[in-house]
C-alpha positions in Angstrom: -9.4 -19.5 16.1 -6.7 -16.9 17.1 -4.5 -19.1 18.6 -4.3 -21.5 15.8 -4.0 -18.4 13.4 -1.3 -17.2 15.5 0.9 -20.8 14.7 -0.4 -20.5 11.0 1.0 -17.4 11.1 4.4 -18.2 12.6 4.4 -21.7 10.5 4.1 -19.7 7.3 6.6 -17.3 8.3 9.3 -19.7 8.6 8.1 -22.0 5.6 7.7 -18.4 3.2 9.8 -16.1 5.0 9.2 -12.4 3.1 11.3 -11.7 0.1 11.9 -9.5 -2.9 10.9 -11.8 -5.2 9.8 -15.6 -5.2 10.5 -18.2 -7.1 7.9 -21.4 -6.4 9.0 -24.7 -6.2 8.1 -28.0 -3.3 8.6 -25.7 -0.4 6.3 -23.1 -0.8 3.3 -24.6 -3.1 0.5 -26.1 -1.6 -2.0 -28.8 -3.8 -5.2 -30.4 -2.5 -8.2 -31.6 -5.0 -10.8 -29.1 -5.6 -14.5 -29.7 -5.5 -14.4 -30.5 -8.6 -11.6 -33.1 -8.1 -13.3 -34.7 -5.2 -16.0 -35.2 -7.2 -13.9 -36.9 -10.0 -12.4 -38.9 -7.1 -16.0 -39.8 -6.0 -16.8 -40.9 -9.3 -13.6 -43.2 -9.8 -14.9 -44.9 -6.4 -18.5 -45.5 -8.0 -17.5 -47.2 -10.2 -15.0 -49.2 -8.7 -18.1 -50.5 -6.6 -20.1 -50.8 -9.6 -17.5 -53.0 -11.6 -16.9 -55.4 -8.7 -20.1 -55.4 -7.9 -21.5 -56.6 -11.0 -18.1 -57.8 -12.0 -17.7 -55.8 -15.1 -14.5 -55.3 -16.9 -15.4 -52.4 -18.9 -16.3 -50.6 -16.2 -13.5 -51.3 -14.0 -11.2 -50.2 -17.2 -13.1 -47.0 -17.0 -12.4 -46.3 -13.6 -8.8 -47.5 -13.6 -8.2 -44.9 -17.0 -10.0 -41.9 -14.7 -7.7 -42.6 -11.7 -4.8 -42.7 -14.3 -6.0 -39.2 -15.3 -6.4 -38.2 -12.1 -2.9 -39.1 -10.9 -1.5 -37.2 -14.0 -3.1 -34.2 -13.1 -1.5 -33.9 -10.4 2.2 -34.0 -11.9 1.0 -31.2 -14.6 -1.1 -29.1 -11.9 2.5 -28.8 -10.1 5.2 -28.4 -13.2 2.9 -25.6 -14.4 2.3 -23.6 -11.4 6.5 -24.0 -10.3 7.0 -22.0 -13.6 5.9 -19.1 -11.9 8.5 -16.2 -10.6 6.8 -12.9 -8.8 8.7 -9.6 -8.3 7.6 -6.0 -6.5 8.1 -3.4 -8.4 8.4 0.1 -7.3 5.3 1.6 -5.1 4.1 5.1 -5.8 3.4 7.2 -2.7 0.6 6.8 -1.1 -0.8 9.1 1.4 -4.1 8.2 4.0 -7.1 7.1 2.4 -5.7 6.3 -1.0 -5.2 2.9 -2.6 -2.0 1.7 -3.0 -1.3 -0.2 -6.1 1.3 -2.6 -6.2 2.9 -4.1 -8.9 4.3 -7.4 -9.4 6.0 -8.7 -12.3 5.3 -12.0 -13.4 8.6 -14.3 -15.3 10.0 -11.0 -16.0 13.3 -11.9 -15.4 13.1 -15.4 -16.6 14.6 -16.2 -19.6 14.9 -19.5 -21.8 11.9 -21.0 -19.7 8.5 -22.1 -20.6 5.9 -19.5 -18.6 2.6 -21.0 -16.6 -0.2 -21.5 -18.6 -3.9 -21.0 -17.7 -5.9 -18.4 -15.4 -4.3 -17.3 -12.4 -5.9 -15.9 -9.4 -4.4 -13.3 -6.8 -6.0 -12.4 -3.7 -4.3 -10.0 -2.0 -5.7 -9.6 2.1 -6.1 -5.7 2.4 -6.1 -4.2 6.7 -9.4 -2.3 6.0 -9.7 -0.4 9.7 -7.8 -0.9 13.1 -9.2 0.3 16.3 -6.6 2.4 18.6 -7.9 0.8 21.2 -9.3 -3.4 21.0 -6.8 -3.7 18.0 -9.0 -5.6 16.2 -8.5 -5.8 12.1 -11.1 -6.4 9.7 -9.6 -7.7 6.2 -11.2 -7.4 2.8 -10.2 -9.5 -0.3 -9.5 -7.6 -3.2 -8.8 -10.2 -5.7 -7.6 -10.1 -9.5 -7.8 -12.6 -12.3 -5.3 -13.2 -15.6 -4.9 -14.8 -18.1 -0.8 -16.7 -17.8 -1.2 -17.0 -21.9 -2.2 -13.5 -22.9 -1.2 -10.1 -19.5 0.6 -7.5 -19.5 3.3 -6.7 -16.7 2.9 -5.4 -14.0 0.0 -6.9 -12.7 -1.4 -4.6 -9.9 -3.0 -5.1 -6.6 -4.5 -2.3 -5.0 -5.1 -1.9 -0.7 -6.2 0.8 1.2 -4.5 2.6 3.3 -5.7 3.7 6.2 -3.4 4.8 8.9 -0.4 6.7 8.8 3.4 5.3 9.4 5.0 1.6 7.9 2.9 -0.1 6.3 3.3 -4.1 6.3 2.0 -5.8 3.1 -0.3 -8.6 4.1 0.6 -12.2 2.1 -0.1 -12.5 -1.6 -2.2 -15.9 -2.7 -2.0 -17.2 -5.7 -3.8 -20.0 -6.8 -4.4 -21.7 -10.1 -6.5 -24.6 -11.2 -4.7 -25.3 -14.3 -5.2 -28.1 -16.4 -8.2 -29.4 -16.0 -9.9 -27.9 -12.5 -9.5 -31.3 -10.5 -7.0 -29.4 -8.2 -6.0 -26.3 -6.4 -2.6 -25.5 -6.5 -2.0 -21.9 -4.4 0.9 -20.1 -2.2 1.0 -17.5 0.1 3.5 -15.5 -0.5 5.1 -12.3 1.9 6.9 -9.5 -0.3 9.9 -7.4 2.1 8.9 -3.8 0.8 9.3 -0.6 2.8 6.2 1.7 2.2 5.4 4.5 4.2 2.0 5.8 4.0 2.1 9.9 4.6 -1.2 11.6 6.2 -3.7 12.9 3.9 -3.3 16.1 2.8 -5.3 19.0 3.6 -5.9 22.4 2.2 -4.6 25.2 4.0 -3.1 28.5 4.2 0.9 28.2 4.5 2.3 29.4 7.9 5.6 30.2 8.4 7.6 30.8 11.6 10.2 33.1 9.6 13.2 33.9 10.5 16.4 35.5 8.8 19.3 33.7 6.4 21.9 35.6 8.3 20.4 34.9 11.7 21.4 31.1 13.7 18.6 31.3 15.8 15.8 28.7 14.5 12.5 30.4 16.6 11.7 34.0 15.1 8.2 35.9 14.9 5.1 33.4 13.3 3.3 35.0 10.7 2.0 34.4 7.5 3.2 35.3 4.5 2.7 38.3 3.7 1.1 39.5 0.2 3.5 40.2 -2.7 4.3 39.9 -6.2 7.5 38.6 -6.0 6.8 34.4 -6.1 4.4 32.5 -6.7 3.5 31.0 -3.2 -0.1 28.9 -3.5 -3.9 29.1 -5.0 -6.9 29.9 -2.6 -10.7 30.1 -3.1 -11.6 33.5 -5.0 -12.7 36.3 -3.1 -14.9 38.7 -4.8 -13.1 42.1 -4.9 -9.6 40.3 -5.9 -8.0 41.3 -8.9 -9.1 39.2 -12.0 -5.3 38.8 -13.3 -4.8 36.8 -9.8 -7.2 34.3 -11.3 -6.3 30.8 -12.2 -7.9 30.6 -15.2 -6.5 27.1 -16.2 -7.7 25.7 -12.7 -11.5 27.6 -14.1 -10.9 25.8 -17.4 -10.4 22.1 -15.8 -13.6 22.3 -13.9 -11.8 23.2 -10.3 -13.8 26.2 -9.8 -12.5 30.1 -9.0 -9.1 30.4 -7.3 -6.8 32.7 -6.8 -3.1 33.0 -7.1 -1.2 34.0 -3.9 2.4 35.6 -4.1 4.8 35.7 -1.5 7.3 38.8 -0.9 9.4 37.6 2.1 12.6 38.3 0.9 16.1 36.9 2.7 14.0 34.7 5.4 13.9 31.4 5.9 10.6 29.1 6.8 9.7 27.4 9.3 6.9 25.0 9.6 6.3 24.0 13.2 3.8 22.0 15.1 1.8 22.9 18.0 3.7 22.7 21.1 0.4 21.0 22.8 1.4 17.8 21.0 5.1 17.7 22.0 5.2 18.9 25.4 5.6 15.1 27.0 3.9 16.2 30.6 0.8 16.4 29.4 -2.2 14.1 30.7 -3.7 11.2 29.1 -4.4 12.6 25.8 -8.2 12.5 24.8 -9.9 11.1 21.5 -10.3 14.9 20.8 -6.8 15.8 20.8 -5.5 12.7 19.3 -8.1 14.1 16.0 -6.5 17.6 16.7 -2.8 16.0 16.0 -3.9 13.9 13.2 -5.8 17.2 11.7 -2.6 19.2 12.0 0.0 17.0 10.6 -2.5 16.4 7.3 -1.8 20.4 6.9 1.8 20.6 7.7 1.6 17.6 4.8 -0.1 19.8 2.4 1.8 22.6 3.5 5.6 20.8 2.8 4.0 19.3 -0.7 3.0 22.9 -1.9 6.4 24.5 -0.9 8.1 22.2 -2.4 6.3 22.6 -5.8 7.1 26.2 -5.7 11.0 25.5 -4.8 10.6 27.2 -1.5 13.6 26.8 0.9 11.7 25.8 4.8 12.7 23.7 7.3 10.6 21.5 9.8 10.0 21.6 13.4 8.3 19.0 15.3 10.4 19.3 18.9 11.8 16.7 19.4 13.1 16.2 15.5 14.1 19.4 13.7 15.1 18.6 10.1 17.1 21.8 9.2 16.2 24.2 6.1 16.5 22.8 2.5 15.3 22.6 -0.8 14.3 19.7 -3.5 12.5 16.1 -3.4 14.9 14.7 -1.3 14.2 17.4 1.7 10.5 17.1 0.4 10.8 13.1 1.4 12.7 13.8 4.3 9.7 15.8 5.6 6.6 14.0 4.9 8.1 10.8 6.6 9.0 12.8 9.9 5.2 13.9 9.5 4.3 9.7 8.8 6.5 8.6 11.7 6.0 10.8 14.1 4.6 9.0 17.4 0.6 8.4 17.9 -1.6 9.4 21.0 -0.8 7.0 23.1 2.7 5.8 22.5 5.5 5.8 24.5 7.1 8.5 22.7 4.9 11.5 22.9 
């Protein structure tokens, strides 16, 4: 069965190679009767065997007007489903363990055509978990039904996200069984869209390794930041004892429970967020489950930790030995981060 999913695979790939948007037409539409086709078709032969048999011309007319219909069918099944044009939109971030919801826009840039009628169907074949070691995927089928006549764009197809890095989109099928059920017209189409899926983040307290504006060096004295009342810096559990105007009282209102309000008073220094050296010194042994967990652990909190400084503006760079990505500010150094974090090399590869 894997082998001959394997030239499936490779067939389909150079039949539907992946794109940004599709347009359907003979070489990527597949038609076959349904069940309830074959038993139309069945029923066309009965009574071909019925009106011999008996030599009846009624019945014979019967079955020739079926077959007729039958035969028709086919021709509509097809003009109506090569009426349909998919796009990918624009994918939101997604980070590990969330679903990712991508949307595709159906004839929306189709203009001065007749749009497909009836239900369509989109199943959408989801990686639900992959071992690090057999490799072995199990898939889910997350599927969603519209109505052609009456949606509203985009239409949305949600998978979960379960692993850190690229992430390939599996194929899209669509299938439709438009007019009258006797067949199944379907595709399976591959969409070309880069998503990186960040590790999950995880509440922490901010470390910096600080070090001055003035000064060239990048390693200076770790420590964490020190309490101030200059900027805001992030929010923490509440600690009885603490100062009631430190209270986020608008976190309190929405149900989030009592935290505090941390304020940072570092001054001219610059941040530096750095991972443990035990994960980027490449002489170490054959990494165990327990440290691969450790890495996994520590770059979820350098991901919370990049997300909440860049909320507050915070100028920090990011150390991870072997890539440095040098001090900055904004979304774009905020991107720049969290997909050094999503890319950088697994226990186990040849990198670390």
């Amino acid at each position: 069965m894997t082998v001959l999913q394997s030239y499936w695979n490779k067939w389909l790939n150079k039949r539907i190679p992946a794109a940004t948007q599709h347009h359907l037409n003979h070489h990527n539409i597949f038609i076959f009767p349904a069940k309830f086709g074959l038993l139309f078709l069945s029923l066309c032969v009965l009574l071909f065997l019925l009106g011999t048999n008996y030599q009846n011309n009624l019945m014979l007319l019967l079955c020739y007007f079926l077959l007729a219909i039958f035969l028709v069918t086919l021709l509509a099944s097809y003009i109506n489903f090569a009426r349909i044009h998919l796009q990918i939109g624009k994918c939101p971030e997604v980070f590990v363990d969330d679903n990712l919801h991508i949307p595709l826009w159906l004839n929306a840039n189709i203009d001065g055509t007749s749009p497909a009628n009836g239900l369509l169907h989109f199943k959408f074949q989801a990686i639900k978990k992959q071992s690090n070691k057999k490799a072995k995927a199990q898939h889910i089928q997350s599927s969603t039904l519209i109505d052609a006549d009456a949606f509203t764009n985009p239409i949305n197809l949600s998978q979960k996200c379960h692993q850190r890095g690229k992430l390939t989109l599996s194929r899209v099928t669509v299938e439709s069984f438009y007019p009258l059920g006797l067949y199944r017209c379907w595709t399976h189409l591959a969409f070309s869209h880069q998503i990186t899926v960040f590790p999950k983040p995880i509440p922490c307290e901010i470390q910096l390794h600080v070090s001055d504006h003035t000064s060239a060096k990048k390693s200076g004295e770790m420590a964490n930041e020190q309490a101030g009342h200059d900027d805001f810096s992030h929010l923490k559990t509440y600690q009885i004892g603490e100062p009631l105007n430190h209270v986020a009282w608008k976190q309190l209102a929405k149900g989030r429970g009592m935290v505090s309000k941390q304020f940072s008073s570092i001054g001219n220094h610059i941040g530096w967020l750095k991972l443990s050296a035990n994960y980027t010194n490449k002489t170490l042994p054959h990494p165990s489950q327990e440290l691969a967990t450790a890495l996994e652990q520590e770059l979820s909190e350098l991901c919370y930790q990049v997300i909440e400084l860049s909320r507050t503006q915070r100028t920090f760079g990011l150390d991870l030995g072997a890539q440095c990505i040098a001090p900055n500010s904004g979304n774009g150094h905020r991107v720049a981060c969290l997909d050094a974090l999503a890319y950088f090399p697994k226990w186990g590869d040849e990198d670390v």
